[in-house]
C-alpha positions as CSV (number, residue, x, y, z in Angstrom):
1,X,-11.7,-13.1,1.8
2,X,-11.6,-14.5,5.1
3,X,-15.2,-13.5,6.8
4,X,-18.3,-15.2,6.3
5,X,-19.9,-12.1,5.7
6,X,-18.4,-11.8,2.1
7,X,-20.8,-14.4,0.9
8,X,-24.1,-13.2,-0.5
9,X,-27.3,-14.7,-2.2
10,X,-29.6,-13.0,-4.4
11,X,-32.6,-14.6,-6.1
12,X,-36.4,-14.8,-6.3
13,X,-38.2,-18.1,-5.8
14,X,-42.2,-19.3,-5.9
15,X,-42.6,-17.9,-2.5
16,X,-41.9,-14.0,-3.5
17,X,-42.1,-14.4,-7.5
18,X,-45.3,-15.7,-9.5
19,X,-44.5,-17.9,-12.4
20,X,-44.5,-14.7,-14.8
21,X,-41.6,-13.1,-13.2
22,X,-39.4,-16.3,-12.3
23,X,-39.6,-17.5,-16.2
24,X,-38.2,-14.1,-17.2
25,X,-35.0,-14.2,-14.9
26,X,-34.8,-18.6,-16.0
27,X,-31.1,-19.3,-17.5
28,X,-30.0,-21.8,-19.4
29,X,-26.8,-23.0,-18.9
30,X,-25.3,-20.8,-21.7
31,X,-27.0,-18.2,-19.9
32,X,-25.6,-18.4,-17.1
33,X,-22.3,-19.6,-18.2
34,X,-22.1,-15.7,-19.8
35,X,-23.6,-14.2,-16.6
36,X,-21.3,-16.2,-14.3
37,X,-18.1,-14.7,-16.6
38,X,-19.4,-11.5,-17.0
39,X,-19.9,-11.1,-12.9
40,X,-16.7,-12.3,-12.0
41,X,-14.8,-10.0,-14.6
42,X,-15.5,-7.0,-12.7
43,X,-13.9,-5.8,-9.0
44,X,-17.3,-6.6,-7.2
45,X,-17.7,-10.1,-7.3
46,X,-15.0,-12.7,-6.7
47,X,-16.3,-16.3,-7.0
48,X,-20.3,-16.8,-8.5
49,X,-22.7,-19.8,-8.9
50,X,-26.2,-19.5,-10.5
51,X,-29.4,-21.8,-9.9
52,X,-31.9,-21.6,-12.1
53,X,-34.7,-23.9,-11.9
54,X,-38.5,-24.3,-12.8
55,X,-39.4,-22.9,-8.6
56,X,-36.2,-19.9,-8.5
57,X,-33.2,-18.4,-9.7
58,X,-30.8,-17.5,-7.3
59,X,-26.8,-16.3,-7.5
60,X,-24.4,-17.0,-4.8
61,X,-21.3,-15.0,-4.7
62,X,-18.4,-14.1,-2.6
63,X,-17.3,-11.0,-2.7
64,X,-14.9,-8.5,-0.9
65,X,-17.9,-6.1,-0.9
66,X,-20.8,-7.5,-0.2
67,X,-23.0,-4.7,-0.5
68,X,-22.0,-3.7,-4.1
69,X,-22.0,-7.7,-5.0
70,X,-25.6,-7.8,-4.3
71,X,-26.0,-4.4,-6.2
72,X,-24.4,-6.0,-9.1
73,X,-25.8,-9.7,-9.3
74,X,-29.2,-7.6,-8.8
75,X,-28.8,-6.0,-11.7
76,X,-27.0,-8.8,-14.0
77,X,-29.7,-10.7,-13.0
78,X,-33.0,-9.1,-11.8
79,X,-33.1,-5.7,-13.8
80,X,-36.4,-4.4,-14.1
81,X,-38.2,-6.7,-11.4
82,X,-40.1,-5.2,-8.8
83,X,-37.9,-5.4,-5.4
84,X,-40.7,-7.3,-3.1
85,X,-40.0,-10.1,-5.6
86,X,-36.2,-10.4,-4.7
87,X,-34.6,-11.2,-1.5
88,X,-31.0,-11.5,-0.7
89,X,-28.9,-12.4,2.1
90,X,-25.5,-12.1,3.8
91,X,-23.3,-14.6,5.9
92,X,-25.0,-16.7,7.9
93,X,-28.3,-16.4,6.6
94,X,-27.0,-17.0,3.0
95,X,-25.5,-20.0,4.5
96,X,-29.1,-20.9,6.4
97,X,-30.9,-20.4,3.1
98,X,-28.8,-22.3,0.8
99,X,-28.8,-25.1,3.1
100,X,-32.4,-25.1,3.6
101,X,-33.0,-25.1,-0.6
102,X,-30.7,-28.4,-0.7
103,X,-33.0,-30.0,1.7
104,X,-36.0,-29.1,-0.1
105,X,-37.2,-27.0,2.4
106,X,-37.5,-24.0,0.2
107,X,-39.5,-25.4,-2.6
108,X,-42.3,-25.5,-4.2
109,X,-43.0,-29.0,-2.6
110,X,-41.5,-29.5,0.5
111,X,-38.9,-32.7,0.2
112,X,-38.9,-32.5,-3.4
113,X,-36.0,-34.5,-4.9
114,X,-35.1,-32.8,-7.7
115,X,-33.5,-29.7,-6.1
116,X,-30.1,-31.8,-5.4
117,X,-29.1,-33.0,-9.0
118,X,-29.8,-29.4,-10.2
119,X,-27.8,-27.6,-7.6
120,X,-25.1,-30.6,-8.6
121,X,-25.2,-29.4,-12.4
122,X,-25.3,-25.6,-11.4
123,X,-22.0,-26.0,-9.8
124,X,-20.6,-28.2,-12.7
125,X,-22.0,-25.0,-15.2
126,X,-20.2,-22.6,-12.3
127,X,-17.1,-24.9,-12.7
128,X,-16.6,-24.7,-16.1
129,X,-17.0,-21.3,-16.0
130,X,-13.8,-20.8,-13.7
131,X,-16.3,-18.9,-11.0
132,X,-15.5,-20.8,-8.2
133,X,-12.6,-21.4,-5.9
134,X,-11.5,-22.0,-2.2
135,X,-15.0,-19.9,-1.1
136,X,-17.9,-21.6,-2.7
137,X,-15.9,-24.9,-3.7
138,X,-16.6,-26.1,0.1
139,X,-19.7,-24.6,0.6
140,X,-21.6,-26.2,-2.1
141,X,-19.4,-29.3,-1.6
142,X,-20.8,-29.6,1.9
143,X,-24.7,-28.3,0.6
144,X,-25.4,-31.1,-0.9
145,X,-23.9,-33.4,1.7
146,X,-26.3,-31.2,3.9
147,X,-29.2,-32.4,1.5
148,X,-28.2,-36.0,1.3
149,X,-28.4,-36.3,5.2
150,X,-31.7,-34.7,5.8
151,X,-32.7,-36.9,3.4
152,X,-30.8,-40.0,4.6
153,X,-31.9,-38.8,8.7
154,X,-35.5,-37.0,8.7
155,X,-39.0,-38.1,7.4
156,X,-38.8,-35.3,4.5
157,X,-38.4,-37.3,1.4
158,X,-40.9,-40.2,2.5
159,X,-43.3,-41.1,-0.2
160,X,-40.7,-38.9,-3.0
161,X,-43.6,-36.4,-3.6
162,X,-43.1,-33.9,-6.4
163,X,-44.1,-31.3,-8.6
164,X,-44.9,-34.5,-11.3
165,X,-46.3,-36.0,-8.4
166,X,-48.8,-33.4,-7.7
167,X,-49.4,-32.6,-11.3
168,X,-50.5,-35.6,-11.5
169,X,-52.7,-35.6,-8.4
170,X,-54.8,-32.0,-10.1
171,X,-55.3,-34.0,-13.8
172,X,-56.9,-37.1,-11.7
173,X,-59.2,-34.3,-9.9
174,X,-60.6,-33.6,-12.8
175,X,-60.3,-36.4,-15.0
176,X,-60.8,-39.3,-12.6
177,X,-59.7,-42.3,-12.6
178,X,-56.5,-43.1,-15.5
179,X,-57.4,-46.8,-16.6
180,X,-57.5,-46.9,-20.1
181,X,-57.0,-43.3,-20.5
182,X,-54.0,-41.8,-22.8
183,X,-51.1,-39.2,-22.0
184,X,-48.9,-37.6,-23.2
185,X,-45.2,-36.5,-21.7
186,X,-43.8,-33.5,-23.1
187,X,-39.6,-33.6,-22.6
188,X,-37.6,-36.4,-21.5
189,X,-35.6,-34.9,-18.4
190,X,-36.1,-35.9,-15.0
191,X,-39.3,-34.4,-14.1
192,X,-40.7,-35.7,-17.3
193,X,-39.5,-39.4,-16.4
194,X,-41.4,-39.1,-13.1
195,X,-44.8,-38.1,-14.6
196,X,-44.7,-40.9,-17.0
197,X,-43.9,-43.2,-13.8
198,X,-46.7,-41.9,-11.7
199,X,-49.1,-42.0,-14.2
200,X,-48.0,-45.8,-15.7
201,X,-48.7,-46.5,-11.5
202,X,-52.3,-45.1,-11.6
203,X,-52.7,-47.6,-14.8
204,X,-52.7,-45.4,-17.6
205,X,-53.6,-47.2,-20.8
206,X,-50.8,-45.5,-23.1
207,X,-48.1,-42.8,-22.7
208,X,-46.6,-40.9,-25.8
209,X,-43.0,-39.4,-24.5
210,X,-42.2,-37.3,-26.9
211,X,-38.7,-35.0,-27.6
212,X,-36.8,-33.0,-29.5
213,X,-34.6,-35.9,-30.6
214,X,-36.4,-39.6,-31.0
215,X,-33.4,-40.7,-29.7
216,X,-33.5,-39.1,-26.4
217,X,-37.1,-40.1,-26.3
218,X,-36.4,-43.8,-26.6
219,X,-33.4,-44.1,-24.7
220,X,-35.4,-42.4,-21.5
221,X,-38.7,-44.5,-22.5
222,X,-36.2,-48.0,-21.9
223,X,-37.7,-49.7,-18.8
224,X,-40.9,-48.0,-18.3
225,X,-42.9,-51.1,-20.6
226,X,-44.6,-51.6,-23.6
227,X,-47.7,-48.7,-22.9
228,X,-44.8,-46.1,-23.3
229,X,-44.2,-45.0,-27.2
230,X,-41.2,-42.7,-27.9
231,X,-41.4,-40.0,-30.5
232,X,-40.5,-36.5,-31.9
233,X,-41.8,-33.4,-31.6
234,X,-43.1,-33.3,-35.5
235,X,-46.3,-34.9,-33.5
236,X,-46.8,-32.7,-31.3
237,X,-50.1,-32.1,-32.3
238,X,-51.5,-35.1,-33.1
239,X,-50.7,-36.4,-29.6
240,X,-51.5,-33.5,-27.6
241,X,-55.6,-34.1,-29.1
242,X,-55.5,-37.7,-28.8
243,X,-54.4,-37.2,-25.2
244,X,-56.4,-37.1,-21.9
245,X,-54.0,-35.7,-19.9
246,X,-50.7,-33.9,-21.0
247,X,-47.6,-33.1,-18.8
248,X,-45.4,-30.5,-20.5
249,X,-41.8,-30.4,-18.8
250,X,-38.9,-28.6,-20.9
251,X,-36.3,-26.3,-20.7
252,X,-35.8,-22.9,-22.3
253,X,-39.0,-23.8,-25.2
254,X,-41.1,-20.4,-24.3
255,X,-44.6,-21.0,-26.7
256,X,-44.1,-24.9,-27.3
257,X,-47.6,-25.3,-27.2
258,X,-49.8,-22.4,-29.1
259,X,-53.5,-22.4,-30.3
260,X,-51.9,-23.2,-33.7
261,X,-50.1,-26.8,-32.2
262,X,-53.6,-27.8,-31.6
263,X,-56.9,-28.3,-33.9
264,X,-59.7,-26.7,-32.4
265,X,-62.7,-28.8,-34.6
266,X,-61.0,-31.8,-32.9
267,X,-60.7,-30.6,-29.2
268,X,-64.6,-29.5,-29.9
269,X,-65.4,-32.7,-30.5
270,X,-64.2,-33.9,-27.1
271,X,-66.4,-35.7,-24.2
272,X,-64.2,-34.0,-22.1
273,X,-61.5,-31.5,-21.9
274,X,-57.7,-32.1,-22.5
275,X,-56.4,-31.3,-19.2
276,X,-52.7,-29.9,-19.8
277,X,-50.1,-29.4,-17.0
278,X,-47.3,-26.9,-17.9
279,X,-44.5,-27.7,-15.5
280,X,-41.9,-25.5,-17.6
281,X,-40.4,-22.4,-16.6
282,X,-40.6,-20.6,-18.9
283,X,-43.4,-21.6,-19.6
284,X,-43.8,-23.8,-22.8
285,X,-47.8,-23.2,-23.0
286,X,-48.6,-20.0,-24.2
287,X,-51.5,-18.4,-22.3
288,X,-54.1,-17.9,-25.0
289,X,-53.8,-21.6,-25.2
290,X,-55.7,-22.1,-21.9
291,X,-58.8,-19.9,-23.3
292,X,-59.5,-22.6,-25.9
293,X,-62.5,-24.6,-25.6
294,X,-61.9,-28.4,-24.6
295,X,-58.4,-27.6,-22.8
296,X,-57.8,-26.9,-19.1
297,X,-54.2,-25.5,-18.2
298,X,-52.1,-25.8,-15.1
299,X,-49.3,-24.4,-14.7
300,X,-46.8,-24.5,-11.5
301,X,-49.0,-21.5,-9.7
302,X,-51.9,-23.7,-10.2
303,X,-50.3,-26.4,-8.7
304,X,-50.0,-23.8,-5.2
305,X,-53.1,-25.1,-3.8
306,X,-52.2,-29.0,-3.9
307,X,-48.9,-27.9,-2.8
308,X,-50.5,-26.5,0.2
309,X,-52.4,-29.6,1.4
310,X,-49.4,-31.3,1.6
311,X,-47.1,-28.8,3.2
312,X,-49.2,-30.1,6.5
313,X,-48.1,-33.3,6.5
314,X,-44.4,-32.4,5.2
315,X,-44.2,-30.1,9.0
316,X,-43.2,-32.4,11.3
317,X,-40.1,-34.0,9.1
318,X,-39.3,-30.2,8.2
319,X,-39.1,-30.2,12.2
320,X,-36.8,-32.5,12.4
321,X,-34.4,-31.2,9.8
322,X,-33.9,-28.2,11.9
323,X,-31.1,-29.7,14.0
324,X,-29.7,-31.1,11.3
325,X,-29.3,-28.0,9.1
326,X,-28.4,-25.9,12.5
327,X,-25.3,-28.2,13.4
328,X,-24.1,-28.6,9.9
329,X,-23.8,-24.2,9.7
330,X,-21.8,-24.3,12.8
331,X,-19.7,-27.2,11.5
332,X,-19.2,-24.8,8.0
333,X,-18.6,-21.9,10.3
334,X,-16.2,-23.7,12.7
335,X,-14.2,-25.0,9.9
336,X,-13.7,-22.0,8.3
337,X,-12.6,-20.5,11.4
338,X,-10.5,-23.2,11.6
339,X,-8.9,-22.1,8.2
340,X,-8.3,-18.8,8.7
341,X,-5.6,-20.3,10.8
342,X,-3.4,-21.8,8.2
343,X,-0.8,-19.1,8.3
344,X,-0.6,-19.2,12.5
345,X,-0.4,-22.9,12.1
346,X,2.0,-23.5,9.7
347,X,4.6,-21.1,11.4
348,X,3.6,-23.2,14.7
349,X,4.5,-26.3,12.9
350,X,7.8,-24.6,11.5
351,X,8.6,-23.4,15.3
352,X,8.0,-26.6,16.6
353,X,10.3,-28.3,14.1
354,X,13.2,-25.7,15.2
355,X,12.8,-26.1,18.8
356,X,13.0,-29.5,18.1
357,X,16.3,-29.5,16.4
358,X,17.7,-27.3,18.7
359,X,16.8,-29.1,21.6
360,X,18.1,-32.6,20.6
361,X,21.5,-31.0,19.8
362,X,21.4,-29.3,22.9
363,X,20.7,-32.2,25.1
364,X,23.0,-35.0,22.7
365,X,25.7,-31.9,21.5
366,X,24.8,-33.5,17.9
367,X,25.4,-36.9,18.8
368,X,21.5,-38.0,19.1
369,X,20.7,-42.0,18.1
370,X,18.4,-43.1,16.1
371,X,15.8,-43.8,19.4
372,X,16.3,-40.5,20.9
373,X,15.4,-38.4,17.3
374,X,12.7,-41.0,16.9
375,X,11.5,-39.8,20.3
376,X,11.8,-36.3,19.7
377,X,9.9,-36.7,16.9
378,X,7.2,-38.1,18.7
379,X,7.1,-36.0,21.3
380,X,6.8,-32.8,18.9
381,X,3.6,-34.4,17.1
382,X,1.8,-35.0,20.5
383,X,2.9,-31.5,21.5
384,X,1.4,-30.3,17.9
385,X,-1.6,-32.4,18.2
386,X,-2.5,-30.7,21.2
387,X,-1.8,-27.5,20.3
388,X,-4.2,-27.8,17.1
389,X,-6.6,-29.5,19.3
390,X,-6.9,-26.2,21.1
391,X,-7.2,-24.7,18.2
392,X,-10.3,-26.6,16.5
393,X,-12.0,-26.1,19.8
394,X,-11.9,-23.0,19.9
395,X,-13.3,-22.3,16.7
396,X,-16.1,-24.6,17.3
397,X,-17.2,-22.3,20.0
398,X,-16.8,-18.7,18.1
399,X,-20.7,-18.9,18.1
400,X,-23.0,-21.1,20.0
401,X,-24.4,-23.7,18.7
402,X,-27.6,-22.6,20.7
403,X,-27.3,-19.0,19.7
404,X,-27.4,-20.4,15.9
405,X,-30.6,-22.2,16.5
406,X,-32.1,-19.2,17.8
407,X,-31.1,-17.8,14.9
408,X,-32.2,-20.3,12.5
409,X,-35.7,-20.0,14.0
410,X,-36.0,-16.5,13.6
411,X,-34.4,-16.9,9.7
412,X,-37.2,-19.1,9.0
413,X,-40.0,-17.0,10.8
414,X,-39.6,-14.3,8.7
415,X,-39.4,-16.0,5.1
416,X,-41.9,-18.4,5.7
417,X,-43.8,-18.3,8.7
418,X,-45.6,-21.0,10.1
419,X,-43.7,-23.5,7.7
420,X,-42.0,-25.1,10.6
């Protein structure tokens, strides 16, 4: 495969999916582990990653037909969901938008931090999996290099908001202030680590963390103080009635939480109602839980209208990742120009070492001294050099780098307009 137009993305995300529809495409890595196998075991599909997060699952491939790829990671993965919910994208633009979700400009909250680490362990599932190869190795190498430097160069990060963040900003809406009050933390992964942080900042009085494994509770509770208690999920319960506010962040636990976790005589007894964030996908709080008197649940779609209020103040650094993410695709697209000339090169390199030879015995009739090969030598790597120097130039202008931004504007006009 040597055009950029063999790379496609598929996937659905919170801008074209409600929560409904992305928890019933979420993987797990098994999950996708089988799917990445299973797509790369027909003719259609050559090289596959998967990223499935709490915000959108997406599959990148590179294929020699890009037309049936996207026919067949559509319906691997998306079978039976309605089309307006599923995008895809060829070439460039799959390029554009898979830079644009490392920099955390296609999620849920703009400049959110998480995205990187789980586009890191997607590649690592991908990797293990024997999907990838000289295609999508670079690509995803450079992504996330493209996510650390918007990060590193642009405003976007400032403040590290995300989706614990603003969970956390809806319970104190309705609950007030946090001094003295309890919570609980659902799952002890990353997103559940930064509720219990923001929450021990706004002074909670306690925090249960609770897990599948104590272990993995206490091990992620070291450094966050005494006011943080780790325990199982045998608890669940208990802890979830006792609490004030709740954050519930796992992976793959559809129905955690059901009107039978929780004791309705005690949440009736309540001054005021549990307020229960559900940041899972799936979701790990069953609906019916929500119509429960003395509990209030959000989950991520509820979360839209925070989301929104700060999606204002996230516009200008989203601004100034623009150039950013514009020069790094024409750097991707320049150096795989550049590599499609491997084969051209190394016969130039072979043909330069020939002439070489043949002209040092030509001019010394095989009786050259050490100087005079040494200066041959020398003379063929400047020759060389200049030679590829030509070359690498003119692959960094088989598209302009002003024609790009032009297009990049126009990419993100239509998936999200007026986002930058």
């Amino acid at each position: 495969m040597d055009s950029v137009e063999d790379l496609v993305l598929v996937g659905l995300s919170q801008r074209t999916a409600p929560v409904a529809v992305r928890e019933s495409c979420s993987l797990t890595a098994a999950h996708a582990d089988a799917l990445l196998r299973q797509l790369v075991r027909g003719n259609d599909v050559d090289e596959a990653v998967v990223l499935s997060t709490c915000n959108r699952t997406e599959a990148v491939a590179a294929s020699p037909d890009g037309a049936r790829a996207i026919a067949e990671v559509r319906d691997s993965l998306f079978r039976g969901v309605d089309a307006e919910h599923v995008y895809s994208f060829r070439g460039v633009r799959a390029i554009m938008h898979l830079f644009r979700v490392a920099s955390g400009l296609d999620s849920i909250v703009v400049g959110e931090s998480e995205i990187l680490g789980q586009i890191k362990r997607s590649f690592d599932v991908s990797a293990g999996a024997d999907t990838v190869g000289p295609f999508l190795r670079p690509l995803f190498t450079q992504a996330i290099g493209v996510g650390k430097r918007v990060r590193r160069e642009t405003s976007i990060g400032d403040g590290s908001l995300s989706v614990a963040r603003v969970g956390v900003e809806v319970a104190a809406r309705v609950i007030g202030r946090f001094e003295g009050r309890s919570a609980a933390i659902v799952g002890a992964g990353e997103t559940g680590l930064l509720a219990a942080r923001h929450l021990l900042a706004h002074d909670v009085g306690r925090v249960a963390l609770l897990n599948r494994t104590v272990e993995r509770a206490a091990e992620a509770a070291v450094g966050l103080g005494d006011r943080v208690e780790a325990m199982g999920l045998d608890v669940l319960g208990p802890e979830l009635e006792k609490a004030d506010v709740a954050v519930v962040c796992v992976d793959g636990a559809s129905s955690l939480v059901t009107p039978k976790t929780l004791d309705r005589r005690k949440l009736a007894r309540r001054d005021q109602p549990l307020v229960l964030l559900d940041l899972s996908v799936p979701r790990a709080v069953a609906p019916a839980v929500g119509k429960l008197d003395g509990v209030l649940v959000y989950d991520l779609d509820a979360l839209l209208p925070i989301v929104e209020e700060n999606r204002a103040g996230r516009a200008a650094a989203a601004e100034e990742a623009a150039p950013i993410l514009v020069a790094e695709v024409h750097k991707y697209l320049s150096l795989r120009t550049f590599a499609a000339f491997s084969p051209a090169i190394e016969e130039l390199k072979e043909r330069f070492s020939r002439e070489r030879e043949h002209l040092i015995d030509k001019v010394t009739a095989g009786q050259a001294t050490p100087r005079e090969l040494e200066l041959a030598h020398e003379m063929e790597k400047k020759l060389l050099g200049l030679a590829l120097g030509q070359l690498k130039e003119s692959a960094r202008h088989t598209q302009s780098a002003a024609a790009l931004d032009r297009a990049y504007r126009r990419f993100v006009d239509e998936i999200a307009p007026g986002q930058e």
